[in-house]
N, C-alpha and C positions, 0 to 999 in steps of 0.2 A: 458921719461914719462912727464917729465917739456914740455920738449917742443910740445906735445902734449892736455895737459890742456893750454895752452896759443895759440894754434892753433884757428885758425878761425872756425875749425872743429870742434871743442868740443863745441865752442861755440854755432854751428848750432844743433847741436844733441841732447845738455840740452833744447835748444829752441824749439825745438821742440817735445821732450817729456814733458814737461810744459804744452806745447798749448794742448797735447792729453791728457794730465791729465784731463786740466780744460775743454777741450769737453766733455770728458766722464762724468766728475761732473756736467756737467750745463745741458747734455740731456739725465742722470739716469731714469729720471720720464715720458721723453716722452718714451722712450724704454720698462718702466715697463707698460704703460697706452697701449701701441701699444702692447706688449705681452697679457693684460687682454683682449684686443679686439678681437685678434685675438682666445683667448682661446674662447669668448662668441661666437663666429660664428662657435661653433662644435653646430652640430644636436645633439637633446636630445628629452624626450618626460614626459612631468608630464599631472597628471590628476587633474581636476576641479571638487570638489564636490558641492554640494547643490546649482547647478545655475540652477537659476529662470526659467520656460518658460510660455511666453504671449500667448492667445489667442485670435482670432480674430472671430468675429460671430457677429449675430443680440443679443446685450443681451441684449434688452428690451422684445423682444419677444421669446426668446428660451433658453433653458439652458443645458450646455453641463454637462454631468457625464465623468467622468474615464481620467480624464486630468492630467497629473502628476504636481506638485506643485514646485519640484526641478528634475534634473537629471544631470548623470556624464559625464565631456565632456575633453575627452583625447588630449590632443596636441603635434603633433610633429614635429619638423623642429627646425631653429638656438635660441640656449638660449637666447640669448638678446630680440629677438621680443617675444620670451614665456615670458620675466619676466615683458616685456611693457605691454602685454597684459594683465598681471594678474594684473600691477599697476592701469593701465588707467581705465578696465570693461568697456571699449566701445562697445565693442559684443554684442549681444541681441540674445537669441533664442526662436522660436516664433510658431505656429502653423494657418496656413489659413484654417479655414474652411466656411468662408463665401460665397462660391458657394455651399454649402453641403445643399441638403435636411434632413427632417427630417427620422431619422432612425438613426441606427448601423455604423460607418465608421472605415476604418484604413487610420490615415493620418500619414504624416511626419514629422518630428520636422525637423523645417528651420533651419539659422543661415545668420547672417551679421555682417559687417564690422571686420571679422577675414582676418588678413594679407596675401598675397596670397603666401606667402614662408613658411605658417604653413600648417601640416593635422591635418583634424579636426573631428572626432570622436564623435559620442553622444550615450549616452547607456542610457535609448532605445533608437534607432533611429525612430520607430514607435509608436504610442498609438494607440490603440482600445477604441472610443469614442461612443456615445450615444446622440441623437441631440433631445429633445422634447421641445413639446412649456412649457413655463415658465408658474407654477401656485404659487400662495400666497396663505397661507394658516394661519389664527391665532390661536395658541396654550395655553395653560392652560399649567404651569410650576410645575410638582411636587418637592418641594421638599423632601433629603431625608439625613440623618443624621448617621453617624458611630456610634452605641452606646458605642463598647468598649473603646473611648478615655473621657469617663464621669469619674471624681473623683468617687471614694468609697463613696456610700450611695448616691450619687443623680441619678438622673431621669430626662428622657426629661419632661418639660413640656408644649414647645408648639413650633414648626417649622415653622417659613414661606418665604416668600422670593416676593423680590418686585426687577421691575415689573414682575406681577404676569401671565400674557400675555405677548407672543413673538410671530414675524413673522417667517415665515416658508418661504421660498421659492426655487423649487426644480421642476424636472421634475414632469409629472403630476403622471406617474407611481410611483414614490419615497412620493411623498405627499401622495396617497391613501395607503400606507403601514404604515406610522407613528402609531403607537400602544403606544409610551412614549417618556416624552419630560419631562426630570430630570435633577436636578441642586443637587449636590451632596455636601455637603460639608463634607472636610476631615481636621480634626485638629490634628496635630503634639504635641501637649502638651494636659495633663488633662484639662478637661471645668469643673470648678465649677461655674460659674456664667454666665450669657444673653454674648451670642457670635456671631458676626455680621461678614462675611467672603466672599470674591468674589469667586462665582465659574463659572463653564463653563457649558454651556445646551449642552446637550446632544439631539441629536434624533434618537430615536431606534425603529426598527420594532420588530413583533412579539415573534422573536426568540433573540431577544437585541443585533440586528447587526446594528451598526452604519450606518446611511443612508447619501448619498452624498447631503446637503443641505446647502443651508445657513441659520444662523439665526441671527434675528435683533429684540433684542440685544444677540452680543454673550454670556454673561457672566450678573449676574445677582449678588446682594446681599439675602442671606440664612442667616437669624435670628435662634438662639435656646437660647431660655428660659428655663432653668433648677430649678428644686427645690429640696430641702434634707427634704424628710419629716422626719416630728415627731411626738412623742406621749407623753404626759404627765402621768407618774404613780406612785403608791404607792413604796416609800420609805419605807423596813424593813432592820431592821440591824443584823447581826447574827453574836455571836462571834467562830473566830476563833483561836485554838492552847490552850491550855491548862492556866492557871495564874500560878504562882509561888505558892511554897508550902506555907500553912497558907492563900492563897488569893481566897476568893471567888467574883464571878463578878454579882452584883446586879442588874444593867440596864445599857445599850447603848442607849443613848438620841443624835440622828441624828438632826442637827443645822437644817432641812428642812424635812418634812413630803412625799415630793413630787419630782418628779426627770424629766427632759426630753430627751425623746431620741432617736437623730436622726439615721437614717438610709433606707432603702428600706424597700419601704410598705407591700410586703408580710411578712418580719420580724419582723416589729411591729405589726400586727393582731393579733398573739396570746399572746404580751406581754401584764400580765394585772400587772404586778408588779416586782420592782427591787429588789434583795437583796446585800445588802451589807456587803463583812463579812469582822470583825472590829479584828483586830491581837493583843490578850491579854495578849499573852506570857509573857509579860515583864512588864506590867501593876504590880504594889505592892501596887498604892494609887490611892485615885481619883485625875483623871486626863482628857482633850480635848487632842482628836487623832486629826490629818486632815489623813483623808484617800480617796488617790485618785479612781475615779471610774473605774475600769474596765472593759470595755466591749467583751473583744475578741476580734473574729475576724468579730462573729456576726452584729455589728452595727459601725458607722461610727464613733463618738461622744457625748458626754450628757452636759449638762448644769442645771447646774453646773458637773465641772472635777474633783471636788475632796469636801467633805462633811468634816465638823466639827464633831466630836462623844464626848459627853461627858460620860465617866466610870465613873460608882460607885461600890466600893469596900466593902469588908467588910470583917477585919483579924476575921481568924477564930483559935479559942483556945481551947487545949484539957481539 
């Protein structure tokens, strides 16, 4: 055995299990980089949602309906060129219809600069379009307001919305159908006071089906003015619950004659007076209550929320 570790032989064998060690250690990462490569060049297929398609036409003078906005474009062939492609978005897809008369068509949805080792798939592959000449058209903007997001006890009191005019522009067919051109605003919290909010116009034919147009400006500012009416009335005080025994209760003198109170207007129409009833139970001597107002569910608030009562007593003896 000695004289085999001292051989020249042993020496070539350690030498060269060494040298394979450190090849293997120094070219680890080309071997793992050449395995990932080789995994990306398996065929695979993902799909592409929400991409854009261009059209092509005379738009000063004509205007196309029923053009899809986004559509889904399926790809299949080697991973690596699908995950370039989704990095890069060098592709475009687009629709010619600039040799088309006016009328009804069904065209194609094109596509470019997609790699030629990919298939490429668009769903639809067709649109069914509509080619008329371009009309403008200027609109009067209603606005229009959600009442149930109003605090308790207010009221609109006045909606408007600026600019108060928008452009219309749309086939000539689509223009003569316009019936309403509404700006809606929708608030997510109670409105108790003036609320100023962007919303989007709207334009609706007769039966409130959204019409293929454009309008300039898209989106408009919608003002609402709110107020919490009120009514001013006769303060009376009435006692309530029994006095203790020996205590008679001679007057409730209310620190204010008068009372106000807010709420919705057909609820105040028939008030023509409050009452206040003053809790004497416990009363033995003259005495100031503050006694808060209660209104129910009836009305919103009053002003003042709570009344000073001054009691007068008077022991009564057998």
């Amino acid at each position: 055995m000695d004289k085999f570790i001292e051989s020249k032989w042993f020496a070539r064998v350690v030498a060269f299990l060494l040298a394979f060690l450190l090849y293997v250690s120094l070219n680890f990462d080309d071997f793992e980089l050449a395995q990932r490569v080789d995994d990306s060049g398996q065929d695979t297929s993902e799909v592409l949602t929400n991409v854009p398609v261009q059209a092509y036409y005379d738009t000063e003078n004509l205007y196309v309906s029923g053009l899809p906005k986004q559509v889904r474009v399926e790809l299949s062939g080697p991973k690596s060129i699908i995950e370039s492609t989704k990095r890069l978005r060098e592709f475009r897809l687009y629709v010619d219809l600039t040799d088309l008369e006016i009328g009804n068509h069904r065209a194609v949805i094109k596509h470019e600069n997609f790699s030629d080792k990919l298939t490429v798939s668009i769903q639809p592959a067709f649109v069914n379009v509509s080619i008329e000449e371009k009309v403008t058209a200027t609109h009067t903007v209603t606005p229009e307001f959600n009442h149930s997001v109003l605090a308790e006890g207010y009221q609109v009191d006045n909606v408007t919305v600026a600019p108060q005019k928008v452009k219309v522009t749309g086939a000539e067919s689509d223009i003569e159908k316009i019936a309403f051109v509404k700006a809606a605003l929708i608030g997510g919290q109670e409105i108790h006071e003036e609320t100023t909010a962007t919303a989007n116009v709207q334009v609706l034919d007769g039966d409130l089906n959204k019409l293929d147009v454009k309008v300039e400006p898209e989106t408009v500012q919608v003002s609402v003015s709110v107020k919490n009416p009120s009514k001013k009335v006769e303060l009376n005080t009435v006692s309530k619950g029994a006095p203790p025994a020996g205590i008679k209760i001679l007057s409730l003198e209310p620190s204010v004659n008068e009372i106000t109170i807010y709420g919705k207007e057909s609820a105040l129409e028939e008030l023509e007076e409050f009452t206040l009833p003053v809790d004497v139970s416990n009363v033995t001597k003259d005495t100031t209550l503050t006694v808060p107002v209660d209104l129910g569910d009836e009305y919103n608030f009053s002003s003042p929320k709570e009344i000073k009562v001054k009691v007068t007593v008077e022991e009564i003896t057998e």
